[in-house]
C-alpha positions, 0 to 999 in steps of 0.5 A: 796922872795929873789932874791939869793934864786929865783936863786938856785931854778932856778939853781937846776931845771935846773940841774935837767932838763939836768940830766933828759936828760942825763939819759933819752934819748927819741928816735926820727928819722930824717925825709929824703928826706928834703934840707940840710938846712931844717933838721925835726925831728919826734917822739911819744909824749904824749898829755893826753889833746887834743881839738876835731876838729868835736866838739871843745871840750877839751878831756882827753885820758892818753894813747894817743900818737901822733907824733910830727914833729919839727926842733929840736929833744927832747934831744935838746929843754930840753936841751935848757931849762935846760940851759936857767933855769940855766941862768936865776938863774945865772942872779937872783942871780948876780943881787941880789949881784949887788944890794947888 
């Protein structure tokens, strides 16, 4: 497949991604009581598979929410691969025309 092609598909999936984000804002807290440096986030995700820990096996449960503690909140990280999607399609389009 051609390499310009690879890059705006690349490029309209990123821009989906941040319009997603920019719509949908998912709602998260800041855990306190940490040091300056040493922010944490929290927040409820969906994890519809998950693996046991008494038998090891692999379950599916649609309705199960868990929270998820992170150093970067939800709107952050889809932003960052949003941005890196268009990156990356930027790149592939620039090395299509290099070659070219």
């Amino acid at each position: 497949m051609n390499l310009a092609i690879l890059g705006i598909v690349s490029d309209l999936i990123g821009v989906f991604i941040l319009t997603l984000v920019a719509i949908i804002d998912y709602p998260h807290q800041r855990i306190f009581n940490q040091d300056r440096w040493w922010k944490k986030y929290w927040w409820m995700g969906w994890r519809p598979f998950y693996r046991d820990t008494q038998t090891l096996e692999w379950k599916r449960e649609l309705n199960r929410r868990v929270i998820v503690y992170h150093l970067v909140p939800p709107r952050q990280q889809w932003n960052l691969i949003g941005f890196l999607f268009i990156l990356v399609g930027f790149s592939l389009q620039l090395i299509f025309y290099l070659k070219s």
